[in-house]
C-alpha positions as a Markdown table, in Angstrom:
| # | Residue | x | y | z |
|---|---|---|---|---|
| 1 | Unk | 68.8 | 156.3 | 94.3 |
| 2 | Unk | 66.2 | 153.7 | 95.7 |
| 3 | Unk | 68.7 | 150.7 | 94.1 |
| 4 | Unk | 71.1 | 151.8 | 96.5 |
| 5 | Unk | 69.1 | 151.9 | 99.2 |
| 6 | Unk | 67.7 | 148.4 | 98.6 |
| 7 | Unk | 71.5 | 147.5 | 97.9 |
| 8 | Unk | 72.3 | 149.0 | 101.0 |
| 9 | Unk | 69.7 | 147.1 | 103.3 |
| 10 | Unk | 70.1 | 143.7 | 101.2 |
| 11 | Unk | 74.1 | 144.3 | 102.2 |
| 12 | Unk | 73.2 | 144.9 | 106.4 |
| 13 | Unk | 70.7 | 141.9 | 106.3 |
| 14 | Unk | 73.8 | 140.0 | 105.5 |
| 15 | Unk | 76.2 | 141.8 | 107.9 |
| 16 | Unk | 73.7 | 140.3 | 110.2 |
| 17 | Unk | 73.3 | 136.9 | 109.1 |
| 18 | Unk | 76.9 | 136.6 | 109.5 |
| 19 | Unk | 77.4 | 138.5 | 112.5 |
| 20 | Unk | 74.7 | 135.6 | 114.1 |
| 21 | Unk | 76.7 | 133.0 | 112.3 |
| 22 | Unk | 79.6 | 134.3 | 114.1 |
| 23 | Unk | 78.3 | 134.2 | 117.5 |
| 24 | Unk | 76.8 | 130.7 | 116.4 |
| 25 | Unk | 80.0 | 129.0 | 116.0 |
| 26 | Unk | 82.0 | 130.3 | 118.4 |
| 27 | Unk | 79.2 | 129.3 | 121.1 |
| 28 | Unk | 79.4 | 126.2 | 119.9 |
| 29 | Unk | 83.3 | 125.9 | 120.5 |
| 30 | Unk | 82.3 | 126.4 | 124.1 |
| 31 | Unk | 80.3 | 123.5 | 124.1 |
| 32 | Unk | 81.7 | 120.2 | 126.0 |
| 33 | Unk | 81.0 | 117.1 | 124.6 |
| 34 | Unk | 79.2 | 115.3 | 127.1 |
| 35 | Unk | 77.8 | 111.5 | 127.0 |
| 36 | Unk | 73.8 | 112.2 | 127.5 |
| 37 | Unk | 70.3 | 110.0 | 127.1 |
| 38 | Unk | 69.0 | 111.1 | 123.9 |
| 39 | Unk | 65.9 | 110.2 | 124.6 |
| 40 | Unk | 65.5 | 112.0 | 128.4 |
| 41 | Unk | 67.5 | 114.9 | 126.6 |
| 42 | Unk | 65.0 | 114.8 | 123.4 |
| 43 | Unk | 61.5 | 114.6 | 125.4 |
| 44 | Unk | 62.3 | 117.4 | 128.0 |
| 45 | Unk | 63.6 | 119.5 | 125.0 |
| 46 | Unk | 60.6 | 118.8 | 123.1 |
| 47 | Unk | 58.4 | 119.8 | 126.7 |
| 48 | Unk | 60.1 | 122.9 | 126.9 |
| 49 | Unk | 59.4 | 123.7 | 123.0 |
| 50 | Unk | 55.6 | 122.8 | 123.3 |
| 51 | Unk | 55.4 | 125.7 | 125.8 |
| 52 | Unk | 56.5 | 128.2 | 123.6 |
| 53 | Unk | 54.1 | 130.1 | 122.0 |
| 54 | Unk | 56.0 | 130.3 | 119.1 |
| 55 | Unk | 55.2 | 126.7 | 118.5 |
| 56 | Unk | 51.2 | 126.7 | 119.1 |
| 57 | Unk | 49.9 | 124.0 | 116.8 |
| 58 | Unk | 52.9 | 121.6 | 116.5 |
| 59 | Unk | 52.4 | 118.1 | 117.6 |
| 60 | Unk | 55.6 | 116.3 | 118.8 |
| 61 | Unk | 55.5 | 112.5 | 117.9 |
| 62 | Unk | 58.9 | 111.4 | 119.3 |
| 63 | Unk | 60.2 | 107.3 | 119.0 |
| 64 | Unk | 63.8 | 106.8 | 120.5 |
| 65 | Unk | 65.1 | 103.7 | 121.6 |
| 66 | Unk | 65.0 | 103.3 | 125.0 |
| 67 | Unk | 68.1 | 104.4 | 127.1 |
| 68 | Unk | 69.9 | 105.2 | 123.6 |
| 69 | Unk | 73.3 | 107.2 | 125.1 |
| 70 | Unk | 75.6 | 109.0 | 122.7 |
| 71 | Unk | 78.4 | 111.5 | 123.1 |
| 72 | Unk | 78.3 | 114.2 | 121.2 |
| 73 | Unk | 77.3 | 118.1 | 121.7 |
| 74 | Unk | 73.5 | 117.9 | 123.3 |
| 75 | Unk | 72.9 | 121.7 | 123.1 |
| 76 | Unk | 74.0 | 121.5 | 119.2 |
| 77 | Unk | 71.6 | 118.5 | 118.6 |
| 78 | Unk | 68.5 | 120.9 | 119.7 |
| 79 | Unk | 69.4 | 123.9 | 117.7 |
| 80 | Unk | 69.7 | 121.3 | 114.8 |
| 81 | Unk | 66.4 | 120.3 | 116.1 |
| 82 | Unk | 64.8 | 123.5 | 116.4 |
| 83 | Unk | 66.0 | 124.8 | 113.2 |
| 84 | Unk | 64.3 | 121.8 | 111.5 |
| 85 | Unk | 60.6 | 122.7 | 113.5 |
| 86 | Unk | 61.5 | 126.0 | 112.5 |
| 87 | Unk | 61.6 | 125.0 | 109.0 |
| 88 | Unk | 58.6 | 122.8 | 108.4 |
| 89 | Unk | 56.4 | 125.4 | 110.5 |
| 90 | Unk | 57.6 | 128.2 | 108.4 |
| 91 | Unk | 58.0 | 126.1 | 104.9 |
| 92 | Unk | 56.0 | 123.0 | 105.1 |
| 93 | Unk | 51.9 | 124.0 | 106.1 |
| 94 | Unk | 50.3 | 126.1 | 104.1 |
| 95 | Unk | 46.5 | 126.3 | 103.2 |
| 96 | Unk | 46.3 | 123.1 | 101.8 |
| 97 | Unk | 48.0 | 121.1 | 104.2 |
| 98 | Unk | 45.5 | 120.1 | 107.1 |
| 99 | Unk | 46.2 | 121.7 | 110.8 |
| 100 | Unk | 47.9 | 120.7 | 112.8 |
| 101 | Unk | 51.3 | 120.8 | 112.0 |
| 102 | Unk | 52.8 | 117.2 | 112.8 |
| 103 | Unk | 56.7 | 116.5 | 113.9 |
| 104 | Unk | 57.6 | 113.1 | 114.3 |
| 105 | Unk | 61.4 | 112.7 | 115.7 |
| 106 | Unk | 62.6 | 109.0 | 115.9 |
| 107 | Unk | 66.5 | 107.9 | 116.8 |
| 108 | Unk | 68.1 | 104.7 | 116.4 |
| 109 | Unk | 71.4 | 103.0 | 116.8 |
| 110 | Unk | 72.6 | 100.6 | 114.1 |
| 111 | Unk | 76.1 | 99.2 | 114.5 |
| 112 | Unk | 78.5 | 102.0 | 115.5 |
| 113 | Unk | 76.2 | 105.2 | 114.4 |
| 114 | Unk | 73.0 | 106.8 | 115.9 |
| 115 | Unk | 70.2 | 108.1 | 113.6 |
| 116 | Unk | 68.1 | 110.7 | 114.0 |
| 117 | Unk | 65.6 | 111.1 | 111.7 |
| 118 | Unk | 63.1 | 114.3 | 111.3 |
| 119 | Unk | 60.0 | 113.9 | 109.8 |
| 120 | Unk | 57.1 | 116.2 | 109.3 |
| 121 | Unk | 53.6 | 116.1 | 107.3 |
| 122 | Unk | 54.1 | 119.4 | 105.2 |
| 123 | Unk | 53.8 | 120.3 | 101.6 |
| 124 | Unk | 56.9 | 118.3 | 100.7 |
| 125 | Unk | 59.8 | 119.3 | 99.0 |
| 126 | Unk | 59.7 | 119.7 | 95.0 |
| 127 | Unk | 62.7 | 117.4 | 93.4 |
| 128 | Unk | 64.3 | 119.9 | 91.4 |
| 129 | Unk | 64.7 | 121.3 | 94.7 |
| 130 | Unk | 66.0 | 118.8 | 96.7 |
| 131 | Unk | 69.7 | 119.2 | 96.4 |
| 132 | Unk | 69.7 | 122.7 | 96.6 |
| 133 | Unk | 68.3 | 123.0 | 100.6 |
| 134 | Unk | 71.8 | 123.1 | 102.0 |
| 135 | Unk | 73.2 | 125.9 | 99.7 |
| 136 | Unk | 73.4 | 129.0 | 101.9 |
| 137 | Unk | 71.1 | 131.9 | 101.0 |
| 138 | Unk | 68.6 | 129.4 | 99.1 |
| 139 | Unk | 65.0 | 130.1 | 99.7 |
| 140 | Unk | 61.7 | 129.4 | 98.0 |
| 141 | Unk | 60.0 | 133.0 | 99.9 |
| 142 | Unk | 60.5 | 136.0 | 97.8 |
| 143 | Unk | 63.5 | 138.1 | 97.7 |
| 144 | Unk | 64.0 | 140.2 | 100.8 |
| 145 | Unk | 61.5 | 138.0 | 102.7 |
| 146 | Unk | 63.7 | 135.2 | 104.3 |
| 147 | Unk | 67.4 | 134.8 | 104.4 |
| 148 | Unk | 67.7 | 131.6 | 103.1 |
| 149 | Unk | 70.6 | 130.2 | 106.0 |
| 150 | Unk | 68.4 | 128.0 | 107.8 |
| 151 | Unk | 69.0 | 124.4 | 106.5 |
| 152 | Unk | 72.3 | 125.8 | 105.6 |
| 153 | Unk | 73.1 | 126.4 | 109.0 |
| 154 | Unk | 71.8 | 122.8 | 109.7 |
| 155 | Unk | 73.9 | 121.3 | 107.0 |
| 156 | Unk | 77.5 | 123.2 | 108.8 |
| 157 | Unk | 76.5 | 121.8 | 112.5 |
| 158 | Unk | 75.5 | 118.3 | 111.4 |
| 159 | Unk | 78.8 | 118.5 | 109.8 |
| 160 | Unk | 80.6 | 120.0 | 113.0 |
| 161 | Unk | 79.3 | 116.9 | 114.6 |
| 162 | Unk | 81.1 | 114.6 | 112.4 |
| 163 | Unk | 77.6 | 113.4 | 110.8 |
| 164 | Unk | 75.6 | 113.7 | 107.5 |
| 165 | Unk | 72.0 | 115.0 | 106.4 |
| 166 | Unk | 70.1 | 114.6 | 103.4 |
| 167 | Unk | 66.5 | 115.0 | 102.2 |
| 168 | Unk | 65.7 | 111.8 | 100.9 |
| 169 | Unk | 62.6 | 111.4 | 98.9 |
C-alpha cells in the first residue's frame, strides 16, 4: 500500500510540474517582442527583486554596457533571470560558503549577439555534473525534495529566444 501512495503523490507532483509548464509557455506566446534598454530593464528588475523578502541576503552586482538595446522578449529574460537567483540561492550557499549570497549579472554586445552572463559565488558545480544541469527532472536534493525543472526550464526559454546556455567551468 504505502508504494502506491508514494507512487501516487510522486505522479501529482508531476501533473503539476507540467500543468505550470503549460501555463509557462503559453504566457510566453503572449509576449510581444519589444526592442528595450537592457540595462534600465535589468536594474529596475533587479530593484524590484531586492525588495522581496524572498531574496534577503542577495547582493546584486550588475555591469551592462551602457544604453545596450536588444529585441527580444524582456519579461522572458527576467524569469530566466530569476530562475538562475533562484538557483544559486537554493543550490549554491551552504554552510561553508560565507554570507552573503553574491550575484553578479554583466551583458555585452560583440559583433551581432548580446551576452548575458550570470555569475554567483556559491559552492560551484561538480564536473561530473556539469552536463547534466539542463536534463529535466535532474536534481542534487533528495528524492521528493525538489523537482529538478529549474535550469531545465532555463535551458527551453534561452532556446525559445533563439540563444544558447552553458555552465562553463
Amino acid at each position: 500500500m504505502r508504494p502506491f501512495i508514494l507512487h501516487f503523490k510522486v505522479c501529482r507532483r508531476c501533473e503539476a510540474s507540467l500543468i505550470h509548464l503549460k501555463k509557462i509557455s503559453v504566457y510566453d506566446n503572449e509576449l510581444e517582442s519589444i526592442t528595450f534598454n537592457l540595462s534600465e530593464y535589468l536594474e529596475q528588475y533587479i530593484d524590484i527583486m531586492s525588495s522581496d523578502k524572498r531574496y534577503d541576503g542577495i547582493e546584486f552586482d550588475i555591469s551592462v554596457e551602457p544604453n545596450l538595446t536588444m529585441r527580444s522578449y524582456p519579461q522572458t529574460i527576467m524569469q530566466i533571470i530569476t530562475a538562475l537567483v533562484n538557483n544559486t540561492r537554493e543550490h549554491g550557499y551552504t554552510t561553508a560558503v560565507p554570507d552573503p549570497c553574491r550575484v553578479q549579472i554583466s551583458a555585452y554586445r560583440k559583433k551581432e549577439h548580446i551576452y548575458i552572463v550570470y555569475r554567483d559565488q556559491g559552492v560551484g558545480i561538480p564536473d561530473d555534473l556539469r552536463l547534466q544541469i539542463f536534463e529535466p527532472f535532474f536534481t542534487t536534493k533528495p528524492f521528493g525534495e525538489k523537482t529538478g525543472l529549474g535550469l531545465s526550464i532555463v535551458y527551453n526559454q534561452v532556446q525559445k529566444l533563439g540563444g544558447s546556455i552553458d555552465c562553463p567551468q
